[in-house]
mmCIF file of the C-alpha atoms, coordinates in Angstrom:
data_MODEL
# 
_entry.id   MODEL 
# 
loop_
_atom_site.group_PDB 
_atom_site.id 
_atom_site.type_symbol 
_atom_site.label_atom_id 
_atom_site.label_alt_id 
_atom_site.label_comp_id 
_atom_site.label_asym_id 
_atom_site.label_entity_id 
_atom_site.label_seq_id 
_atom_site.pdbx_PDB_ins_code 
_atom_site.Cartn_x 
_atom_site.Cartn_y 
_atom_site.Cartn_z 
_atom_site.occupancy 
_atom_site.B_iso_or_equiv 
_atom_site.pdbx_formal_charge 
_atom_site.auth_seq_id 
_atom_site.auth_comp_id 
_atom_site.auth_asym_id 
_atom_site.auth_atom_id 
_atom_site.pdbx_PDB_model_num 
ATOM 1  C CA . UNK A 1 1  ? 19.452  -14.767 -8.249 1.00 0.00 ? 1  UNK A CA 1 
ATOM 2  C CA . UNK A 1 2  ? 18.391  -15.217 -5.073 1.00 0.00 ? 2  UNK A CA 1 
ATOM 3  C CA . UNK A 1 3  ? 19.636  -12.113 -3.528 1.00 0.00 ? 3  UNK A CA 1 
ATOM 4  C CA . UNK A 1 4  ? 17.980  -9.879  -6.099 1.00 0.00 ? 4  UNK A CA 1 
ATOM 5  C CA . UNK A 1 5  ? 14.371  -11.895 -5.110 1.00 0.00 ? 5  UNK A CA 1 
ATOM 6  C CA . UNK A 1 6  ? 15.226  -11.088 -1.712 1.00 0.00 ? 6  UNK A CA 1 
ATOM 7  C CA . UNK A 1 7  ? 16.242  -7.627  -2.358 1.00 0.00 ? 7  UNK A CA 1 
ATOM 8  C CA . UNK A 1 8  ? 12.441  -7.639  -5.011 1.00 0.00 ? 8  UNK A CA 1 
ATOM 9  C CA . UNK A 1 9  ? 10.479  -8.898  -1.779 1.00 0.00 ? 9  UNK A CA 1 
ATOM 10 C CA . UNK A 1 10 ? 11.516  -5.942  0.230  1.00 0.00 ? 10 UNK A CA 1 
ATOM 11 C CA . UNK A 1 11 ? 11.092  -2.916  -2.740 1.00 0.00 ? 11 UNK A CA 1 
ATOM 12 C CA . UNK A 1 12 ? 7.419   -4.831  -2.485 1.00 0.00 ? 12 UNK A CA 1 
ATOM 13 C CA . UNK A 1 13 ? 7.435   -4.545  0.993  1.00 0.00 ? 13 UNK A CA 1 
ATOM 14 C CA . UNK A 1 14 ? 8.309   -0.720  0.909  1.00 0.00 ? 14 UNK A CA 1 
ATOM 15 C CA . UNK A 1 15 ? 6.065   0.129   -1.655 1.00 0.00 ? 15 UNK A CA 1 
ATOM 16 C CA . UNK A 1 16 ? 3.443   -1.351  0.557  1.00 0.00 ? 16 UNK A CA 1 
ATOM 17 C CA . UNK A 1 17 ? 3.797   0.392   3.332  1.00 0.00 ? 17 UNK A CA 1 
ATOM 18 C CA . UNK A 1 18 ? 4.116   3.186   1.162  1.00 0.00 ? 18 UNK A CA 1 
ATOM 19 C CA . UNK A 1 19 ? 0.852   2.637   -0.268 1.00 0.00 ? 19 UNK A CA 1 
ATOM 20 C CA . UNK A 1 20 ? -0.746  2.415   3.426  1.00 0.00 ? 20 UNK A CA 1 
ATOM 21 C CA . UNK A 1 21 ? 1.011   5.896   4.762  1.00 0.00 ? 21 UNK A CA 1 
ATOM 22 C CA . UNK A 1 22 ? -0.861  7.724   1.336  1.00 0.00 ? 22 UNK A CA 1 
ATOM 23 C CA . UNK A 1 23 ? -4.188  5.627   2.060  1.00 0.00 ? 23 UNK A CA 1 
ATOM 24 C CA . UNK A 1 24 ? -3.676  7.140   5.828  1.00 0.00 ? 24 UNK A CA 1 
ATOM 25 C CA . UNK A 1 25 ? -3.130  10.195  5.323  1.00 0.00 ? 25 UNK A CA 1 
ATOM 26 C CA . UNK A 1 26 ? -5.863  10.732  2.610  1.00 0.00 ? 26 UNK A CA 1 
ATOM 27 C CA . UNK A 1 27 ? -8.483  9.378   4.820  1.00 0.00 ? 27 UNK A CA 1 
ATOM 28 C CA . UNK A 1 28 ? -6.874  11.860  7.591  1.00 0.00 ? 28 UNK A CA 1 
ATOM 29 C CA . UNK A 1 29 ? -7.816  14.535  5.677  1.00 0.00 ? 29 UNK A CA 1 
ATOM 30 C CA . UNK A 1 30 ? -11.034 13.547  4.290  1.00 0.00 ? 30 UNK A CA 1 
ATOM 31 C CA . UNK A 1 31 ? -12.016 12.875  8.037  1.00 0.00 ? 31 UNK A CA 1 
ATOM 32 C CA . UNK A 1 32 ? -11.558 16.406  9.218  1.00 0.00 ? 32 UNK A CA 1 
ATOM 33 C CA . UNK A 1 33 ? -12.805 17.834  6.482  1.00 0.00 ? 33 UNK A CA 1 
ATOM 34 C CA . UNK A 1 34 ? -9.640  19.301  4.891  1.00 0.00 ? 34 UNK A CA 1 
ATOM 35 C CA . UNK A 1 35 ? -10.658 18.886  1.272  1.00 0.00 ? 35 UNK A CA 1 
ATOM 36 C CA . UNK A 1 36 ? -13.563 20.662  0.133  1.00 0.00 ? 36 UNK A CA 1 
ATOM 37 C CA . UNK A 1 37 ? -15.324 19.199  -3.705 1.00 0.00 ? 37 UNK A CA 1 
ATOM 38 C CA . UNK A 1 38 ? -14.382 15.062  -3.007 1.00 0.00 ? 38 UNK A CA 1 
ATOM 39 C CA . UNK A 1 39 ? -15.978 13.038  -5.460 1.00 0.00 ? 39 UNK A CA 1 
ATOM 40 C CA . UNK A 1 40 ? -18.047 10.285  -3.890 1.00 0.00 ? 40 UNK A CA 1 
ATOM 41 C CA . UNK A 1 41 ? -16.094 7.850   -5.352 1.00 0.00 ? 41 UNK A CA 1 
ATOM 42 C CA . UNK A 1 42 ? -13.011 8.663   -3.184 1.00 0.00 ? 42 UNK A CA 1 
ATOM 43 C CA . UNK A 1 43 ? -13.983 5.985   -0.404 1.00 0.00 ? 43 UNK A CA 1 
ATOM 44 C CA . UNK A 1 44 ? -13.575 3.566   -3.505 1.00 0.00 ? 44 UNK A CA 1 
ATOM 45 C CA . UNK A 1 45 ? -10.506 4.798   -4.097 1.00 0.00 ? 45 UNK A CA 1 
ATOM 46 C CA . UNK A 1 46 ? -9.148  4.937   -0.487 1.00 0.00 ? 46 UNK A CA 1 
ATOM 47 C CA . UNK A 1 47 ? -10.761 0.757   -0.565 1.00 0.00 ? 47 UNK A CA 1 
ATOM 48 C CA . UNK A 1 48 ? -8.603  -0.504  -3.408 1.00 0.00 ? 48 UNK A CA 1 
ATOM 49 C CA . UNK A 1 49 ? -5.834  1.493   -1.964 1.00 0.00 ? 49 UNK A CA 1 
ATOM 50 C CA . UNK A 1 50 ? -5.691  -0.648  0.930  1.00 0.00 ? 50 UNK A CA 1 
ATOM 51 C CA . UNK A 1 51 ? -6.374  -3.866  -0.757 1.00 0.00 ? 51 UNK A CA 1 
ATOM 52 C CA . UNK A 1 52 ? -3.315  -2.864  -3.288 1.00 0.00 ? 52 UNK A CA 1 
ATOM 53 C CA . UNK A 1 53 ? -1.175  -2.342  -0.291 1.00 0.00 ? 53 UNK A CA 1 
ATOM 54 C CA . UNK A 1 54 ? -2.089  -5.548  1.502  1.00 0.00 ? 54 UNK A CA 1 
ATOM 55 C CA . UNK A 1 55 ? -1.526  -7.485  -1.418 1.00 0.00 ? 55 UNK A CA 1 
ATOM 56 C CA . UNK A 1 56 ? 2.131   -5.742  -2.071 1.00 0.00 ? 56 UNK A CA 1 
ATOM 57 C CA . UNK A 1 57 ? 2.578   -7.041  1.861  1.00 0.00 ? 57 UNK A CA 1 
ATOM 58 C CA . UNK A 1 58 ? 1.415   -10.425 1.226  1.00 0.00 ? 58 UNK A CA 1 
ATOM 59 C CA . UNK A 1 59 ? 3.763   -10.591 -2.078 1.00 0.00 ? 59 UNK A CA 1 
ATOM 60 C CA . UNK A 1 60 ? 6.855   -9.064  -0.737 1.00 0.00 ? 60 UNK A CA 1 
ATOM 61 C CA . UNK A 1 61 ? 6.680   -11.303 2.660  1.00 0.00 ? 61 UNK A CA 1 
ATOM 62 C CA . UNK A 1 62 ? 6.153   -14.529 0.453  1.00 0.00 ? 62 UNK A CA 1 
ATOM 63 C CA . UNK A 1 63 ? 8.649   -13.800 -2.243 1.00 0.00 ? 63 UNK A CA 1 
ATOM 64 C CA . UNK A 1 64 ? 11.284  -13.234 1.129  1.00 0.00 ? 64 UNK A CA 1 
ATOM 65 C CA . UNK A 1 65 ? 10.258  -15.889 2.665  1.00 0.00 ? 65 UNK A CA 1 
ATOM 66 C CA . UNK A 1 66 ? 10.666  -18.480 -0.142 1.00 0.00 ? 66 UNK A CA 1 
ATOM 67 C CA . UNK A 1 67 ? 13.694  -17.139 -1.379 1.00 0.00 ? 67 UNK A CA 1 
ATOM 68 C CA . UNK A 1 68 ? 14.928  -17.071 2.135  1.00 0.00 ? 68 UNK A CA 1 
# 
């Protein structure tokens, strides 16, 4: 049981950083201007993005740590 935590806390961890290489990347090209029609709402987006991902980070570290 513990193993498959363990193994939980780092598909959390990947998704993570995952999630903060997409968030990256989409505010990349919104910066220089790549995308033409953007909905205002997109910095929104790009803001729960990030908190998603740093939440999957703080989950996956704890869940390895404690099962550890």
């Amino acid at each position: 049981m513990n193993m498959l935590m363990i193994l939980l806390g780092v598909v959390l961890v990947v998704l993570s950083l995952y999630q903060f290489y997409t968030v990256r990347g989409t505010f990349k090209r919104l910066k220089s201007g790549e995308t033409t029609s953007t909905s205002t709402f997109v910095v929104y987006g790009l803001w729960t993005g990030l908190i998603v991902a740093v939440f999957l980070l703080i989950g996956g570290i704890g869940t390895i740590i404690y099962f550890i």
